[in-house]
KEDO-383377 format. One line per field, with one value per atom (N, C-alpha, C): residue number from 1; chain; atom name; x negated, y, z. Coordinates in pm, whole numbers, m for minus. Last residue first. Example, Ala and Ser with C-alpha at 12.3 -4.5 7.8 and 13.67 -1.06 7.14 Angstrom:
BEGIN
num 2, 2, 2, 1, 1, 1;
cadena A, A, A, A, A, A;
atomo N, CA, C, N, CA, C;
xx m1285, m1367, m1290, m1319, m1230, m1320;
yy m225, m106, 3, m569, m450, m330;
zz 708, 714, 787, 780, 780, 780;
! end
This chain:
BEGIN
num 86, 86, 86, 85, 85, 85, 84, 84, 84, 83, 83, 83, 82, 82, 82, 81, 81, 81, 80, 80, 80, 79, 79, 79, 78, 78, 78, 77, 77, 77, 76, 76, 76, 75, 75, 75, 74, 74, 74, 73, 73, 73, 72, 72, 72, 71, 71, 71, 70, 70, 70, 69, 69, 69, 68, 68, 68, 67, 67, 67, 66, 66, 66, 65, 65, 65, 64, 64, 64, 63, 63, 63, 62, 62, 62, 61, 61, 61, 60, 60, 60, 59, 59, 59, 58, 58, 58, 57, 57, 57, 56, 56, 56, 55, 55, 55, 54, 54, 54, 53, 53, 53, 52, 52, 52, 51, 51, 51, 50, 50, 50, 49, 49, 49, 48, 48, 48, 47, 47, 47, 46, 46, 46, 45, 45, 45, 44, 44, 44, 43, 43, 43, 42, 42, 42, 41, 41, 41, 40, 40, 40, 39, 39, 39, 38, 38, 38, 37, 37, 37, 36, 36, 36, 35, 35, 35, 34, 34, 34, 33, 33, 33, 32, 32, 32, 31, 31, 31, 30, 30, 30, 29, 29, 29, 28, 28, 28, 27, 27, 27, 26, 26, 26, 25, 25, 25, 24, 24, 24, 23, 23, 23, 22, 22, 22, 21, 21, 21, 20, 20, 20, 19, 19, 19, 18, 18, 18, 17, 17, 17, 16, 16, 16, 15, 15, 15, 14, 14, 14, 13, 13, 13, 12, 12, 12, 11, 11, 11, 10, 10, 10, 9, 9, 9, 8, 8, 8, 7, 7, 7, 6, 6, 6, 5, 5, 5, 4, 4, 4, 3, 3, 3, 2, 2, 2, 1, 1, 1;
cadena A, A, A, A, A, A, A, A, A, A, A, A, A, A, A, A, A, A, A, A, A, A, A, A, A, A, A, A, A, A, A, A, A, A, A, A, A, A, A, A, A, A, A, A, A, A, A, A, A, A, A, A, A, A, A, A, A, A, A, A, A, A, A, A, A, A, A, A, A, A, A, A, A, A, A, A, A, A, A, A, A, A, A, A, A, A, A, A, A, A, A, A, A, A, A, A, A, A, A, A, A, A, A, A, A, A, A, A, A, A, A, A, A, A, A, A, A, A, A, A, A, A, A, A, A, A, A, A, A, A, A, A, A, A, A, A, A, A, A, A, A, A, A, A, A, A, A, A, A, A, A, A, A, A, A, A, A, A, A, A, A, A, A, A, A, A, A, A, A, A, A, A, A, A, A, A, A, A, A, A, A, A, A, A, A, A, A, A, A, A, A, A, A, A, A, A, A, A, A, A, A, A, A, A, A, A, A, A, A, A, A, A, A, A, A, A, A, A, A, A, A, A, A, A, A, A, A, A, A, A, A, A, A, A, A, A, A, A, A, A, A, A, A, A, A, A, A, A, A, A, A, A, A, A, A, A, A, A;
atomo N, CA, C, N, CA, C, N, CA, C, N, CA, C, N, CA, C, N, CA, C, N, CA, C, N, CA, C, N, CA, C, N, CA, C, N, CA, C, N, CA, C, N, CA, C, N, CA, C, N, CA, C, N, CA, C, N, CA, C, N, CA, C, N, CA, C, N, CA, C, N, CA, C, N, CA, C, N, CA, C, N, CA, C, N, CA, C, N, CA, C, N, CA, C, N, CA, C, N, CA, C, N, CA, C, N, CA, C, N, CA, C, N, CA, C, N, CA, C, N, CA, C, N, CA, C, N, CA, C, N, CA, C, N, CA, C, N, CA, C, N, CA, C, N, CA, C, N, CA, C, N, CA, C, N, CA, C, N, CA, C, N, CA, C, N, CA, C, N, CA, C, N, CA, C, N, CA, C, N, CA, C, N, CA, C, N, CA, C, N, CA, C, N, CA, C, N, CA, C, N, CA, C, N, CA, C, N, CA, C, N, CA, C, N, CA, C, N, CA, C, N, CA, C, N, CA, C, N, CA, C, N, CA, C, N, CA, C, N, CA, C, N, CA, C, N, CA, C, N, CA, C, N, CA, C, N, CA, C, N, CA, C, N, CA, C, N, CA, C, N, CA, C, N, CA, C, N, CA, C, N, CA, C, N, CA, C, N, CA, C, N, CA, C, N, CA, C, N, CA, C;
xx 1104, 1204, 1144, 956, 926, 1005, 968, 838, 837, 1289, 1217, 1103, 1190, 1192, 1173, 1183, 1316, 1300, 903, 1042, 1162, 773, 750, 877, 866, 818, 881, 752, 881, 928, 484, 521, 695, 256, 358, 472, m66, m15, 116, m312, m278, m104, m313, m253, m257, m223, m357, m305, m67, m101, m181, 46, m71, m83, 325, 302, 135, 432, 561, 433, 321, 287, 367, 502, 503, 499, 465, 445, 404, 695, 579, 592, 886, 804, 684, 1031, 974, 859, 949, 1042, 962, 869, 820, 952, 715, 829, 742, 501, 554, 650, 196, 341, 343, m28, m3, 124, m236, m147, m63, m611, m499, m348, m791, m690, m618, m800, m882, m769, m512, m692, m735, m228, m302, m435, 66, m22, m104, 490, 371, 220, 809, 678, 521, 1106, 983, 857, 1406, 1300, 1132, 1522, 1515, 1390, 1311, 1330, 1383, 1265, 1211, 1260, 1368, 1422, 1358, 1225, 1361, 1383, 945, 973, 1099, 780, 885, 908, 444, 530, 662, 399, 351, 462, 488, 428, 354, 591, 689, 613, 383, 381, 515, 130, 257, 306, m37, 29, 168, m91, m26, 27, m299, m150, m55, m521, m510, m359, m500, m478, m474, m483, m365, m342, m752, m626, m520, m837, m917, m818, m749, m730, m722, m897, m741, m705, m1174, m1115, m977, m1154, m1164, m1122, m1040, m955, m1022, m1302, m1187, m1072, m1455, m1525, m1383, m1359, m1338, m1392, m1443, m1305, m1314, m1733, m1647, m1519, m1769, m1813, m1719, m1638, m1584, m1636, m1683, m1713, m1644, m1498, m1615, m1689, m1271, m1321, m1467, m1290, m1275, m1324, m1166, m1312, m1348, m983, m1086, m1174, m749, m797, m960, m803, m831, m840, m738, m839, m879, m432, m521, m667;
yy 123, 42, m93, 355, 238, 125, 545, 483, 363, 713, 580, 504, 1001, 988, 789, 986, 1058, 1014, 887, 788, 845, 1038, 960, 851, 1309, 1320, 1187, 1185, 1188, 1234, 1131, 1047, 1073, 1298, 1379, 1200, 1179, 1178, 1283, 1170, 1320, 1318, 945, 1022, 1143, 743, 820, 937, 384, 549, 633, 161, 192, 332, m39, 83, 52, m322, m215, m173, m637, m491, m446, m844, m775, m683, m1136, m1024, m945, m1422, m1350, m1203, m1536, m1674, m1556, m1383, m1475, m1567, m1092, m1201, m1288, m759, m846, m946, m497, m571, m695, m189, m348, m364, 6, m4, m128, 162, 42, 2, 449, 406, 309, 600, 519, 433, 656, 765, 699, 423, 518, 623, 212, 175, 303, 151, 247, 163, 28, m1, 79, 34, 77, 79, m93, m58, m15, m109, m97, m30, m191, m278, m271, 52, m63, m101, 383, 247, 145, 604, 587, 474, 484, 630, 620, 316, 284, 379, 203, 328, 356, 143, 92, 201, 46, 115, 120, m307, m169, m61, m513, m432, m313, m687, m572, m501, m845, m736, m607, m1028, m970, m829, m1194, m1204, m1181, m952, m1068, m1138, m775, m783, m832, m893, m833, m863, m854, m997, m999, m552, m684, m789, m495, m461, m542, m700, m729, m654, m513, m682, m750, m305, m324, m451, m419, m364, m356, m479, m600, m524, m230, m373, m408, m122, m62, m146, m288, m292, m229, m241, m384, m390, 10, m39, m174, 12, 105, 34, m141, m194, m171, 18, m145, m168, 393, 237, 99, 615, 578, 473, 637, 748, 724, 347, 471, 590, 233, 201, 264, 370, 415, 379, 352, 418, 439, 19, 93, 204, m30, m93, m14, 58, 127, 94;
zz m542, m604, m736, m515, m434, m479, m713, m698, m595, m725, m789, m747, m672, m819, m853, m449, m479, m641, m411, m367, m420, m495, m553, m540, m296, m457, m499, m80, m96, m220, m87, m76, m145, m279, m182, m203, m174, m278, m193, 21, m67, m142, 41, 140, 110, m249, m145, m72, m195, m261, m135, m291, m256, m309, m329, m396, m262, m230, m296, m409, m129, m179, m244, 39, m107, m80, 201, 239, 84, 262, 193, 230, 421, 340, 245, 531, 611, 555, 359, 430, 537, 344, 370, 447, 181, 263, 277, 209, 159, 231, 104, 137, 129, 294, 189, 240, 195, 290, 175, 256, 160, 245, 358, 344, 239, 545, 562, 504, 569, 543, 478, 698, 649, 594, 656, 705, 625, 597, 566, 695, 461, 615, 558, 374, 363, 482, 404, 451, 463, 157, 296, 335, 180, 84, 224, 340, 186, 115, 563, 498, 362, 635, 593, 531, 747, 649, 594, 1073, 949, 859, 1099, 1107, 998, 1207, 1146, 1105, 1285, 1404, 1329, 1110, 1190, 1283, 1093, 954, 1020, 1196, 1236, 1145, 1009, 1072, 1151, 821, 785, 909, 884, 894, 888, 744, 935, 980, 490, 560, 721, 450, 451, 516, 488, 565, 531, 298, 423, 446, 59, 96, 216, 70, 89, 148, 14, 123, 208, m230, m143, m43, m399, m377, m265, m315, m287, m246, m454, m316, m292, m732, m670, m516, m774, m776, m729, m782, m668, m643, m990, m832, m740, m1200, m1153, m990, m1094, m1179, m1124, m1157, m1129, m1167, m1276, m1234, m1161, m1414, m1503, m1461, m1147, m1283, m1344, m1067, m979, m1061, m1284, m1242, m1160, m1191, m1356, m1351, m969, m1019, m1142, m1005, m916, m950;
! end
């Protein structure tokens, strides 16, 4: 994702993008079942927004794993029928 957005714009852009994400993550960290669950696309997977970007993951007891990050344009069920969350 970093490489894309560097490319379509510049490093700044892309790393203010990352930090951002980041900062939604760490919100979440705490309680990570209080975001919405996504089972139908994948077990265990849940997803948390930040503007028009939506951030997939699981998550155990001992960590919280980014799946995928994709832009609310993308066609989610496209990407899952073909694999993308696995």
């Amino acid at each position: 994702m970093w490489a894309y957005v560097a490319e379509d714009t510049s490093e700044a852009t892309a790393n203010r993008l990352i930090a951002t994400l980041h900062a939604t993550c760490e919100k979440m960290l705490p309680f990570p079942e209080s975001q919405p669950a996504r089972s139908l696309i994948a077990p265990g997977l849940r997803v948390t927004f930040h503007g028009s970007y939506a951030i997939y993951f699981t998550h155990t007891h001992e960590a919280v794993t980014i799946v995928r990050v994709l832009h609310g344009a993308r066609d989610v069920q496209q990407i899952a029928a073909g694999g993308g969350f696995h």
